[in-house]
N, C-alpha and C positions, 0 to 999 in steps of 0.2 A: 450161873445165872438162873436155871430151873431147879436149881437143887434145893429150896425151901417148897417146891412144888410138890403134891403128893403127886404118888407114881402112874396114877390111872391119870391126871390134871394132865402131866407133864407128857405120856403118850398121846394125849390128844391133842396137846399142844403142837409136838412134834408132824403128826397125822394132817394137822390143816394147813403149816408150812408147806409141806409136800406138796398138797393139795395145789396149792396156790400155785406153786412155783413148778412144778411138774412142764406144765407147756411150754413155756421157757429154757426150762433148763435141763430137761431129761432129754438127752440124745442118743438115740441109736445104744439104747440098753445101761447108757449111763448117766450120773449127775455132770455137768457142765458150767464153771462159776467161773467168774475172776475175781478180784476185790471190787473190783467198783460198784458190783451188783451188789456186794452186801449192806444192807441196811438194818440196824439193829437199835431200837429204841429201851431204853431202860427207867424204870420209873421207880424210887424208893417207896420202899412200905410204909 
């Protein structure tokens, strides 16, 4: 999905995911998901 993304684009990409989702989903030293959280929009070029 990020891979036509240049690599600095694509780490900051990554970096604001985090960001967002950190309160949520970081627990006690780890990342914490199930599917139902994930949401992923995709839009063509």
């Amino acid at each position: 999905m990020t891979g036509k993304l240049p690599v600095v684009e694509r780490e900051r990409l990554v970096e604001e995911i985090e960001r967002q989702a950190r309160g949520r989903l970081f627990k006690d030293g780890q990342w914490v998901m199930d599917y139902r959280r994930l949401r992923i929009v995709a839009q063509a070029a």
